[in-house]
N, C-alpha and C positions, 0 to 999 in steps of 0.2 A: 464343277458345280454339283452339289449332293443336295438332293432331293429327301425329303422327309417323307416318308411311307407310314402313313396311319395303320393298315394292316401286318407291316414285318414289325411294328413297335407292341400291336398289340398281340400278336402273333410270341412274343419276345414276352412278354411279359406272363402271356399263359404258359409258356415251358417253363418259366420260373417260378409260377403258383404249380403248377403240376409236381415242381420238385422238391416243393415247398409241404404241399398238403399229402402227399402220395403214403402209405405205409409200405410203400416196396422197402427195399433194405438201400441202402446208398449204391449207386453204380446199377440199378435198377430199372429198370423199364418205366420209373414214376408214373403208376397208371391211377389214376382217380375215378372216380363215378360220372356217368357220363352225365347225371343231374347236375353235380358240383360242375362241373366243365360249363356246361351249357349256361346257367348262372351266372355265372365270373364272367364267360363272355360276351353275354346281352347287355350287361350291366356296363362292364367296362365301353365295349363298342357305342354304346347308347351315351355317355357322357364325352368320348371321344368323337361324335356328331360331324364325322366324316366318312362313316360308313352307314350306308342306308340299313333301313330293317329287313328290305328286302336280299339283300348281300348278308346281315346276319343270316338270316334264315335258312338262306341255300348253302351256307360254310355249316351252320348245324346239322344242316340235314346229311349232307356228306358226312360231317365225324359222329355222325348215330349211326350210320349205315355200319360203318367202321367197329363203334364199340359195340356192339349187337353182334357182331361175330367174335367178339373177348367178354363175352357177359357182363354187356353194358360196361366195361372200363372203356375211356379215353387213355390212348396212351402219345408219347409227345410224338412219336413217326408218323400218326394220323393226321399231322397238321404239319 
């Protein structure tokens, strides 16, 4: 039996806007701005209404801590 995980889907879905939006060069670190990251994932989590705001909140705050030591980039190994 496989279980549906709202978080590795959404999780899933941001490495692939990351790889999407990124100006790294291909085979890159796809790093984005940690505004854009933060955006895409409130948004996306908020329509997916299976992860609380309170669980947003604490997963952003963790990948700020992360992009603030890369000058504000999100990159996809922070999540």
């Amino acid at each position: 039996i496989s279980c549906w995980n709202p978080l590795q889907s959404l999780l899933s879905s941001m490495k692939q806007a990351c790889e999407i939006l990124t100006r790294d060069p291909e085979g890159g670190a796809a790093r984005i701005p940690f505004e854009t990251f933060s955006f895409l994932y409130s948004y996306l989590a908020s329509i997916d209404g299976e992860i609380s705001e309170t669980e947003t909140e604490a997963f952003l705050q963790g990948i700020k801590e992360q992009a603030d030591k890369h000058s504000g980039m999100v990159l996809i190994r922070h999540f």
